[in-house]
NUROTOR-209069 format. One record per residue: y, x, z of N, C-alpha, C in turn. Coordinates in pm, whole numbers, m for minus. Layout:
<selums>
      n_y      n_x      n_z     ca_y     ca_x     ca_z      c_y      c_x      c_z
        Y        X        Z        Y        X        Z        Y        X        Z
...
</selums>
This chain:
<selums>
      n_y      n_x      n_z     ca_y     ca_x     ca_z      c_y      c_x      c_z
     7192     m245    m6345     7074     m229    m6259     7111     m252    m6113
     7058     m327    m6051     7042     m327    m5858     6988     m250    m5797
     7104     m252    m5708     7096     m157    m5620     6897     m135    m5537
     6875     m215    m5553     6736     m244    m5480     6631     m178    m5512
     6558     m105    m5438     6391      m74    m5481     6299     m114    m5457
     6197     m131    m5518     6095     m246    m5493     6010     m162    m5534
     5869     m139    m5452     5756      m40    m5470     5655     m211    m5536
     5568     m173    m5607     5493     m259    m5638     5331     m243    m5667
     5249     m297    m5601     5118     m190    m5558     5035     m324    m5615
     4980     m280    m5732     4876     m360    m5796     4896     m445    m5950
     4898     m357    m6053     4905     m421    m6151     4792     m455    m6276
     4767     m573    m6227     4670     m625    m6297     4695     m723    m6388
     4592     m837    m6385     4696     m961    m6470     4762    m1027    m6432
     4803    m1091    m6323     4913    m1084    m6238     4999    m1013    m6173
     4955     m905    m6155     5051     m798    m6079     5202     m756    m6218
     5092     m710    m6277     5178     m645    m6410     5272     m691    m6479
     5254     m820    m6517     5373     m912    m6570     5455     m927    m6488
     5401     m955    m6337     5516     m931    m6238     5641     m890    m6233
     5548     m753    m6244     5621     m588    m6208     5719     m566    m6312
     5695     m626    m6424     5744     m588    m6592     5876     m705    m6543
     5919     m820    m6483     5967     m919    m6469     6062     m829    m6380
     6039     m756    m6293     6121     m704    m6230     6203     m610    m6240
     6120     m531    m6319     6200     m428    m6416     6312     m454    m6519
     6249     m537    m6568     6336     m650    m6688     6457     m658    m6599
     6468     m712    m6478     6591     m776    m6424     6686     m686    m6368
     6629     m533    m6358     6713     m410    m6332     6665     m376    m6213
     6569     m453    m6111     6546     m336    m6011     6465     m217    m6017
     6475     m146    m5960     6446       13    m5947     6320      m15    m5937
     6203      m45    m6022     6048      m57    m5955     5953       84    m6004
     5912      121    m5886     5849      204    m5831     5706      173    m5815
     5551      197    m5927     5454       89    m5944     5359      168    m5912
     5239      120    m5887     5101      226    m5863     5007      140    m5853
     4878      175    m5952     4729      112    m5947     4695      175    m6019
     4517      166    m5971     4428      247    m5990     4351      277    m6154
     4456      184    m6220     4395      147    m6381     4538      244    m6451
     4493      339    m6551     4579      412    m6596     4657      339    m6722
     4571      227    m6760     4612      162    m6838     4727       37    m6847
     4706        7    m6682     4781      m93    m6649     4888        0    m6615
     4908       87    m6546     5027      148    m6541     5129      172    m6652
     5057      232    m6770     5111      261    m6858     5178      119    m6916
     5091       12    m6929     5157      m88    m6979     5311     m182    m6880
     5288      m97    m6782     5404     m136    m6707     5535      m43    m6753
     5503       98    m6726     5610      200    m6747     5672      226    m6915
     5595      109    m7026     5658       63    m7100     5781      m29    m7041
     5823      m89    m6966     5888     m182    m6939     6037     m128    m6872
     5993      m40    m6830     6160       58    m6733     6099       75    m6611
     5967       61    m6584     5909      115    m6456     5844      222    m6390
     5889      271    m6287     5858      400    m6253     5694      444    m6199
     5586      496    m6249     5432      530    m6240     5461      607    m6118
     5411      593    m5957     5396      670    m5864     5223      714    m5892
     5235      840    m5779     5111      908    m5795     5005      857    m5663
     5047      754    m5605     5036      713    m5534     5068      575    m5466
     4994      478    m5421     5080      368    m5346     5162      413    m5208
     5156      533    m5150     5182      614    m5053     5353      648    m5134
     5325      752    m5255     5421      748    m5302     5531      630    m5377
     5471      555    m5406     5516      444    m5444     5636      372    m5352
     5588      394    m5232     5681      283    m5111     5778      399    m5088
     5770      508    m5142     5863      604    m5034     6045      552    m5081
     6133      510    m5018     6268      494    m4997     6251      364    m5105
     6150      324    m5068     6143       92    m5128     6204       39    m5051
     6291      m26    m5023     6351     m129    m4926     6277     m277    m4937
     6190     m309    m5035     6095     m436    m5062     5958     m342    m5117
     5847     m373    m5055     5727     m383    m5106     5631     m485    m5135
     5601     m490    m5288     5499     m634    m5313     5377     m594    m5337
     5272     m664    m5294     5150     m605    m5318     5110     m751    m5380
     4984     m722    m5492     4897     m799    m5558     4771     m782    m5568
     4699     m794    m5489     4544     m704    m5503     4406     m833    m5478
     4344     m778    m5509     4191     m883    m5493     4144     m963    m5416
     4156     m891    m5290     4044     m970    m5169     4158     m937    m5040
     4092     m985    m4920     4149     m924    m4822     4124     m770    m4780
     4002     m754    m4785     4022     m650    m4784     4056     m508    m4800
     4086     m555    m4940     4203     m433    m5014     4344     m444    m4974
     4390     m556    m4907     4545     m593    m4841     4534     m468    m4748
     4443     m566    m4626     4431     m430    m4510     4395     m311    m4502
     4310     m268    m4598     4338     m162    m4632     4471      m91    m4618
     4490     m134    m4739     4654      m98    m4786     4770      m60    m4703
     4771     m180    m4588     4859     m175    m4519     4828     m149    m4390
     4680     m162    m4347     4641      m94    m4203     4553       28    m4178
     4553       18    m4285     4422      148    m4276     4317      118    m4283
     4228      244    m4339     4092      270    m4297     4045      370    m4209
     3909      350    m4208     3847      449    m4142     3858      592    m4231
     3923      631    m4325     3947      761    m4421     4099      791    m4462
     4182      692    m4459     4300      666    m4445     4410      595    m4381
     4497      650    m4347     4604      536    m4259     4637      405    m4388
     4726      387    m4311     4743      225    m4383     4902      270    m4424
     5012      173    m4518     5121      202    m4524     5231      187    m4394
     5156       51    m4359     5281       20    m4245     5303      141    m4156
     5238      264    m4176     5243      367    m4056     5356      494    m4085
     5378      447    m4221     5499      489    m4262     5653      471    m4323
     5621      287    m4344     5721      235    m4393     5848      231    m4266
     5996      253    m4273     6098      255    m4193     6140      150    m4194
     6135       94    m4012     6209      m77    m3968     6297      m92    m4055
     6282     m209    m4085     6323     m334    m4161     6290     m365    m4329
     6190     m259    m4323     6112     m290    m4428     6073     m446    m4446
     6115     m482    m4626     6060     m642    m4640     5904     m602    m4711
     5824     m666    m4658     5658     m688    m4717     5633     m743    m4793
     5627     m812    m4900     5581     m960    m4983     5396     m917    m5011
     5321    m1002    m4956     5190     m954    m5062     5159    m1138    m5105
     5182    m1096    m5240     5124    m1233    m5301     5007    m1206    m5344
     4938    m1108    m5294     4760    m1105    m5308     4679    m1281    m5248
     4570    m1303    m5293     4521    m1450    m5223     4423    m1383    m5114
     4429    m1435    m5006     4374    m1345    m4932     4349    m1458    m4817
     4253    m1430    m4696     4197    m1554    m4547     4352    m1549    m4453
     4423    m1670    m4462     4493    m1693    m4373     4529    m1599    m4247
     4395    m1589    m4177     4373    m1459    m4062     4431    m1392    m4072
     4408    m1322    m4209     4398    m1157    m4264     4566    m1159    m4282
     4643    m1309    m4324     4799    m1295    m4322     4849    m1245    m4196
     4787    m1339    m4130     4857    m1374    m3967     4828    m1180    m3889
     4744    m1115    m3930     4677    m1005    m3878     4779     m898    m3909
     4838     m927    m4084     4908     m860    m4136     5053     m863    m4059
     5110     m985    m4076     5247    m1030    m4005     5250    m1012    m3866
     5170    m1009    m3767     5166     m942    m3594     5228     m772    m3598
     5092     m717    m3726     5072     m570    m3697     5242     m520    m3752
     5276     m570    m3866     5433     m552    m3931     5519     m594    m3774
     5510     m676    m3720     5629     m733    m3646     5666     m634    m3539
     5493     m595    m3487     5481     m462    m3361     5557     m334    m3437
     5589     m307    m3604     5679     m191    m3688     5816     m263    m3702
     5865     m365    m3667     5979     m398    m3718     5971     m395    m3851
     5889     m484    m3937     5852     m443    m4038     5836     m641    m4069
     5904     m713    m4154     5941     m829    m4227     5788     m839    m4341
     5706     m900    m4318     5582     m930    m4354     5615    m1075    m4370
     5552    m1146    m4548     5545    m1246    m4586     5400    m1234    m4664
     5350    m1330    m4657     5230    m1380    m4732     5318    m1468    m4851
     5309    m1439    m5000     5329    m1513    m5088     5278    m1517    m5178
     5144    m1624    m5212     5036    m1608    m5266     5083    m1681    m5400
     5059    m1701    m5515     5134    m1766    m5607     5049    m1834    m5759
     5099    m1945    m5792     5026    m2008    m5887     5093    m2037    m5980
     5059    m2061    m6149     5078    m2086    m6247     4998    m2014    m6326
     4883    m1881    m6282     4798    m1783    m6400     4916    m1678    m6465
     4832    m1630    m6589     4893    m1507    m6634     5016    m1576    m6711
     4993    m1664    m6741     5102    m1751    m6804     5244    m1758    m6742
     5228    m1823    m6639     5340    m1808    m6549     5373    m1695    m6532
     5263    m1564    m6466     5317    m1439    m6483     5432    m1409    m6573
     5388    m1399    m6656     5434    m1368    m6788     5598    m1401    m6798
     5587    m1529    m6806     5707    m1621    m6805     5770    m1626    m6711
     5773    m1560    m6605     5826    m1611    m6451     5888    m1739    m6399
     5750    m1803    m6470     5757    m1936    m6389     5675    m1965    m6321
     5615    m1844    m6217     5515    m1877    m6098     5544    m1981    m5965
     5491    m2023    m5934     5541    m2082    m5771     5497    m1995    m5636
     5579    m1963    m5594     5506    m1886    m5464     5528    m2004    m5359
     5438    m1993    m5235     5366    m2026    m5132     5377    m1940    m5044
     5516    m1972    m4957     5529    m1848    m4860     5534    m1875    m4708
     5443    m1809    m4642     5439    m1793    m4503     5539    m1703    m4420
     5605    m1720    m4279     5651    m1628    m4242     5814    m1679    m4203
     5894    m1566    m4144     6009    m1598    m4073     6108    m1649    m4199
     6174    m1777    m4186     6271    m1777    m4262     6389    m1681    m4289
     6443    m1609    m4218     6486    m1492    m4214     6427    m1395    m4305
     6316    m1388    m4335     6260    m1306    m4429     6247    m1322    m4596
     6233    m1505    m4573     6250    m1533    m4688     6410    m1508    m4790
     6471    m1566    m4670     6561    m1554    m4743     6639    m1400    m4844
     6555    m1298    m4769     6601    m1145    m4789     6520    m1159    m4925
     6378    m1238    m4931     6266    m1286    m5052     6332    m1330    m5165
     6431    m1388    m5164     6479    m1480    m5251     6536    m1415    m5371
     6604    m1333    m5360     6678    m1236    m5503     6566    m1210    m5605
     6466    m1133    m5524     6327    m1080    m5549     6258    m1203    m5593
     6173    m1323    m5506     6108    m1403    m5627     6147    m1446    m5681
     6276    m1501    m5747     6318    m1602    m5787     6339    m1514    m5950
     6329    m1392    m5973     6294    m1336    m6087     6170    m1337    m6125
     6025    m1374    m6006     5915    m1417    m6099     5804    m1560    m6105
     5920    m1648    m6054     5926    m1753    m6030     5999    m1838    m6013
     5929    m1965    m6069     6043    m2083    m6044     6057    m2143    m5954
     5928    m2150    m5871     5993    m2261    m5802     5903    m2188    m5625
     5976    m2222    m5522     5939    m2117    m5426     5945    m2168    m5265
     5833    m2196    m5242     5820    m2315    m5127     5802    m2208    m4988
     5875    m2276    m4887     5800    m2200    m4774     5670    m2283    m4687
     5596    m2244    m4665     5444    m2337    m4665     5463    m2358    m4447
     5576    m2248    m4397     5538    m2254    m4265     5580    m2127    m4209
     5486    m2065    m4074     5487    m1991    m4069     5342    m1833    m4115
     5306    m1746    m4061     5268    m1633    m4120     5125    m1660    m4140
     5081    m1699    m4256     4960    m1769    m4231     4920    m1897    m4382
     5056    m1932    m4336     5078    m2106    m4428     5064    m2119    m4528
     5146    m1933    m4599     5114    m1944    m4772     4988    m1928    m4802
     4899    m1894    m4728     4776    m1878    m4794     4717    m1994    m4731
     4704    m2053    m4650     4662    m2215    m4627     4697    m2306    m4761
     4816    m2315    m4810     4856    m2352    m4911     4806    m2351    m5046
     4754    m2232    m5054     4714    m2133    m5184     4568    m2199    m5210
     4479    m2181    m5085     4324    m2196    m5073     4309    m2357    m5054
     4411    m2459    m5050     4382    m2569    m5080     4431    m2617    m5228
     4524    m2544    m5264     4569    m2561    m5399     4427    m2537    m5514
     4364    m2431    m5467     4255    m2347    m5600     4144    m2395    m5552
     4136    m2479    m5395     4008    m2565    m5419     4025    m2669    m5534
     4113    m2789    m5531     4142    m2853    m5610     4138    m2796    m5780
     4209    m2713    m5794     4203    m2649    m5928     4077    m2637    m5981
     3987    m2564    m5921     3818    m2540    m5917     3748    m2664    m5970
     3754    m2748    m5855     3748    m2887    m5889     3790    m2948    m5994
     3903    m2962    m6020     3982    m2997    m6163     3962    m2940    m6292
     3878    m2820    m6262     3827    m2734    m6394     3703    m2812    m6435
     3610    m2855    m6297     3449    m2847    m6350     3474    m3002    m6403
     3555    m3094    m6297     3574    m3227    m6339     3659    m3233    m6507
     3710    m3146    m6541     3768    m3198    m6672     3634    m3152    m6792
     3597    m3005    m6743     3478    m2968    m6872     3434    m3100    m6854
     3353    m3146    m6736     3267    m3263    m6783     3256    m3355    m6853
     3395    m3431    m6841     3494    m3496    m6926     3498    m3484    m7074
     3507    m3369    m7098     3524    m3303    m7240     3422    m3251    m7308
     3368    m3240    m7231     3207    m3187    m7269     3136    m3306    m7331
     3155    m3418    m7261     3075    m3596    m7218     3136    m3623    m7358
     3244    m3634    m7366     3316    m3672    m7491     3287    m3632    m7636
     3252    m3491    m7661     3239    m3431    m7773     3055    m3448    m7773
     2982    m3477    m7637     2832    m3526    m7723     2840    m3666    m7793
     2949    m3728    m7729     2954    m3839    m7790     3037    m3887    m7943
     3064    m3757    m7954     3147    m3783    m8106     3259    m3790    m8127
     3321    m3747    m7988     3497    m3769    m8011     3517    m3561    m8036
     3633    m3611    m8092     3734    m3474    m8070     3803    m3418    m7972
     3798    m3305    m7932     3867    m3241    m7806     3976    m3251    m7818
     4014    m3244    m7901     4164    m3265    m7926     4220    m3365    m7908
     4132    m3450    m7931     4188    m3579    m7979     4169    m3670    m7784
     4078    m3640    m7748     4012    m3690    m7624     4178    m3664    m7522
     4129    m3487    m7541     4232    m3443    m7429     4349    m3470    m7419
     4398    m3537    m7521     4526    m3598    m7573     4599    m3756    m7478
     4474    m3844    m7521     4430    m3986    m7461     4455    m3938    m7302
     4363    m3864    m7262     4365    m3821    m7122     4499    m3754    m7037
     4542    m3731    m7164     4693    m3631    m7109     4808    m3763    m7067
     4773    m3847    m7110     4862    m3963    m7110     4842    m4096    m7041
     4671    m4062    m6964     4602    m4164    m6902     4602    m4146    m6765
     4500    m4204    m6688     4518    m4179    m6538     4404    m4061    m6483
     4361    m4041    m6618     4280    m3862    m6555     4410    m3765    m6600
     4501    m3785    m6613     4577    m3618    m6654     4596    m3551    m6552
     4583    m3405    m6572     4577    m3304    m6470     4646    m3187    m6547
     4639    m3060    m6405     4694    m2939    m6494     4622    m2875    m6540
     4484    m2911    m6569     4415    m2810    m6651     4399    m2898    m6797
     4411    m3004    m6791     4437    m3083    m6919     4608    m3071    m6979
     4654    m3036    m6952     4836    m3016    m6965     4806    m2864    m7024
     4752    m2736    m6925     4835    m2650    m6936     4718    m2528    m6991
     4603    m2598    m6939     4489    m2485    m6912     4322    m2519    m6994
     4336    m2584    m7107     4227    m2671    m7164     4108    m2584    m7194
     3976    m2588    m7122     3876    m2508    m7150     3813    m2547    m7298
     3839    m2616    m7350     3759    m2629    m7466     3824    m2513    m7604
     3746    m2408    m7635     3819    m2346    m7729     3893    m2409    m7872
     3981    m2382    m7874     4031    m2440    m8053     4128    m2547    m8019
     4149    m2615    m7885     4227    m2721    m7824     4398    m2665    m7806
     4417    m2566    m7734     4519    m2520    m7709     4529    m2366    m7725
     4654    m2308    m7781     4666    m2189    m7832     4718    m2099    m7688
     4735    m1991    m7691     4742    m1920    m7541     4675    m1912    m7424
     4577    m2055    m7449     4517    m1981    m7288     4382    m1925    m7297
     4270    m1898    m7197     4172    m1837    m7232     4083    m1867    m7291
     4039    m2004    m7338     3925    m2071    m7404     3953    m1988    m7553
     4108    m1949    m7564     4173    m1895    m7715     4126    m1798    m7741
     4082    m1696    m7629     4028    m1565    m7688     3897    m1531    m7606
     3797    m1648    m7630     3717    m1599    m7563     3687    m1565    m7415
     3786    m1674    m7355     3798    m1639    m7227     3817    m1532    m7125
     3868    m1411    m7227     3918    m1349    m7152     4028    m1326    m7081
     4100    m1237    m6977     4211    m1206    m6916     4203    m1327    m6844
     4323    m1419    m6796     4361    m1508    m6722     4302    m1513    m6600
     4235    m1616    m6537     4187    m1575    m6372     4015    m1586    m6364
     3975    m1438    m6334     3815    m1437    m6325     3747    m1563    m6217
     3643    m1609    m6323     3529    m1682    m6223     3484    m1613    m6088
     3484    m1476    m6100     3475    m1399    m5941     3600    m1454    m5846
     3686    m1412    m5913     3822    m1433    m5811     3860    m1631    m5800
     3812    m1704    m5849     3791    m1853    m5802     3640    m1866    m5738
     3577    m1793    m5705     3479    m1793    m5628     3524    m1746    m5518
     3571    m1628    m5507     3638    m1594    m5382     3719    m1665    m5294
     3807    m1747    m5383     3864    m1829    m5317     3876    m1942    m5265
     3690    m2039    m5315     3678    m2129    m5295     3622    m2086    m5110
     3552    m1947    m5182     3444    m1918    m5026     3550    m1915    m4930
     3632    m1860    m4932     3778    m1863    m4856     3839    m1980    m4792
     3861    m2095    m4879     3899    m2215    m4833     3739    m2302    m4794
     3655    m2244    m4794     3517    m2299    m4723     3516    m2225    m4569
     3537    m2116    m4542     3536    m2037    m4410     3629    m2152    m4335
     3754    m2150    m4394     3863    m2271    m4299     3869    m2333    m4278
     3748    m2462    m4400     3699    m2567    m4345     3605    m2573    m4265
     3496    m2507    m4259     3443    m2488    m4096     3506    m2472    m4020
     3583    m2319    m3994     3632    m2279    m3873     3734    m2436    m3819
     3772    m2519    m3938     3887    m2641    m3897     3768    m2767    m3874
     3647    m2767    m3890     3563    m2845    m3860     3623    m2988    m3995
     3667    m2937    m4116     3748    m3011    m4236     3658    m3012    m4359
     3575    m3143    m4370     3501    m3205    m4408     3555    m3154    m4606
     3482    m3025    m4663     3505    m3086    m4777     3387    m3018    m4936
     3325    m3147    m4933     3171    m3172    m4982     3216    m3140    m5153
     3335    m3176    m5224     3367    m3157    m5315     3353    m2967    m5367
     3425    m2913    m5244     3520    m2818    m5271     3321    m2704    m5255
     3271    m2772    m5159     3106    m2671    m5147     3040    m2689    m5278
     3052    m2789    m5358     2951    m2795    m5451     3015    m2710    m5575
     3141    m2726    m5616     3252    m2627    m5654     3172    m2466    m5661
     3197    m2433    m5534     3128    m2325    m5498     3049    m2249    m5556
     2922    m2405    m5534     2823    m2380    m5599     2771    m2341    m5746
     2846    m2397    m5809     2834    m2426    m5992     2924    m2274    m6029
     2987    m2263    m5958     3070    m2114    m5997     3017    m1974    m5970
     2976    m2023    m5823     2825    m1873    m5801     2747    m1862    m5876
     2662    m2030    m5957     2582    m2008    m6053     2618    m1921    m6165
     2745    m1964    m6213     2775    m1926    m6338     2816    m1760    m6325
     2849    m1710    m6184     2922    m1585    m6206     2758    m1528    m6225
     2640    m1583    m6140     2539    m1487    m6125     2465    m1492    m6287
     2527    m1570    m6363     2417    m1622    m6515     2513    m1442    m6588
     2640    m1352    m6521     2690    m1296    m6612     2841    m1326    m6624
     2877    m1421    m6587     3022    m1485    m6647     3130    m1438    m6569
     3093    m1412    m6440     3189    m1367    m6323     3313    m1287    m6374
     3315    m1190    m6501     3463    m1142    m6516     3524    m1243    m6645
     3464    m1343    m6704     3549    m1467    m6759     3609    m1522    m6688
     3752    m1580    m6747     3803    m1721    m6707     3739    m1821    m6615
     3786    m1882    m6503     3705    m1947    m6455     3664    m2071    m6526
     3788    m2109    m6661     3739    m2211    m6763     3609    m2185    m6851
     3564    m2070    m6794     3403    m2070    m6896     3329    m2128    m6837
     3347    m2177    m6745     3263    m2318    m6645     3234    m2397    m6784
     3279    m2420    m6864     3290    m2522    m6953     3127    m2537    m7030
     3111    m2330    m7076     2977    m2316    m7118     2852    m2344    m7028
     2873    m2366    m6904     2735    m2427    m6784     2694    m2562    m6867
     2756    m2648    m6903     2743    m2798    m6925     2704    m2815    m7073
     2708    m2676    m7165     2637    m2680    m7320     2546    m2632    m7320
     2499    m2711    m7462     2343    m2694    m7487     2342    m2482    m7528
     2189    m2423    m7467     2230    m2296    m7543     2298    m2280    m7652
     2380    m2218    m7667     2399    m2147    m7825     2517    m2233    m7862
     2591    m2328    m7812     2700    m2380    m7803     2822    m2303    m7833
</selums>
């Protein structure tokens, strides 16, 4: 086991496999979220259940957070109006990681307020799904002092493969919110595809195959195929559950839409995106897969 402690604040479907990845590798992890269930399925793993994310960080020398929105980050770490925040107790030279997806801002807001604590704040927002989770073959997208990363490195490189620095405090999530526009995009553009195909009499299987090897292949045709019965493991397999909610790719398109205004960055693809996904979260679908996009484009009862 290493010497290291690592508090870990948010285990969900990404957080958790995480956290379990880290444990696995012998550090001391110290875990806390608000689901009693997810805890438990962590502290199967060699991980320690705090009673608290308060308690959680106490004598962590690394803290990772994984949480929803931005505003559960700052929370977390700055406070509210009912509670302080952590940074008000973590001791200089605390390392930060939050691979939560969260507004660039809200990084840069995070990494100032840490720097005024002597406190090593990275944004490392991360892609591959629960899959990668799982497997720790995520990619993180990291913002922030190289100096920091490098202290990062022991730490992600157990839940991930491959681990870019995007810049500075800010960058990984610039990175992130142009990555999952595209993805978004690449979801609705392949259902269509596959959808178009099977009114016409071909096989999904058989289609997505042709395509895997043609000049439409993508990673949701490789890794992530919305058509159920096509590929085993991902969410089309069980009903679309677990993997990444249509809420939380809505969030993040609206996210990388705020930046293209505020950047005056033209992108007509990534709004209509948007659009078809608000539809679908408001039809009900919002805690599916964002591959249940797939059911917008079938006839009822499909």
């Amino acid at each position: 086991m290493t010497d290291i402690s690592i508090a870990f604040i948010g285990l969900g479907n990404m957080g958790g496999p995480m956290a379990i990845n880290l444990a696995k590798a012998g550090f001391r992890v110290q875990a806390f979220d608000l689901d009693a269930t997810a805890c438990a399925l962590v502290a199967e793993h060699g991980a320690h259940i705090a009673d608290s994310a308060r308690a959680a960080v106490e004598g962590a020398e690394i803290v990772i957070s994984m949480l929803p929105a931005s505003h559960h980050v700052e929370a977390l770490y700055l406070g509210s109006d009912t509670a302080p925040g952590l940074f008000d107790g973590l001791p200089a030279g605390t390392l930060v990681i939050d691979c939560s997806t969260i507004a660039p801002t809200s990084a840069q807001k995070l990494a100032a307020a840490g720097e005024s604590r002597s406190l090593a704040v990275l944004d490392a927002p991360v892609s591959g799904g629960t899959a990668g989770a799982t497997a720790a073959t995520l990619t993180f997208m990291v913002g922030g002092e190289s100096s920091a990363l490098k202290r990062a490195h022991l730490v992600l490189e157990r839940m991930g493969k491959n681990i870019f620095h995007a810049g500075d405090a800010g960058a990984g999530q610039a990175a992130k919110l142009c990555n999952n526009m595209l993805l978004g995009i690449l979801m609705i553009g392949t259902s269509e595809a596959l959808n178009l195909g099977q009114s016409l009499g071909l096989d999904a299987s058989v289609l997505a195959n042709i395509m895997t090897k043609s000049s439409g292949a993508n990673w949701v045709l490789e890794k992530y195929n919305p058509v159920p019965g096509v590929m085993e493991g991902v969410p089309a397999a069980r009903g679309y559950s677990g993997g990444f909610g249509t809420d939380l790719m809505l969030k993040d398109l609206g996210l990388a839409l705020e930046a293209a205004i505020t950047q005056r960055a033209p992108v007509p693809l990534g709004g209509l995106a948007e659009s078809l996904y608000a539809a679908h979260s408001a039809s009900g679908n919002g805690l599916l897969d964002f591959s249940s996009v797939l059911r917008m484009l079938q006839p009822r009862g499909a």
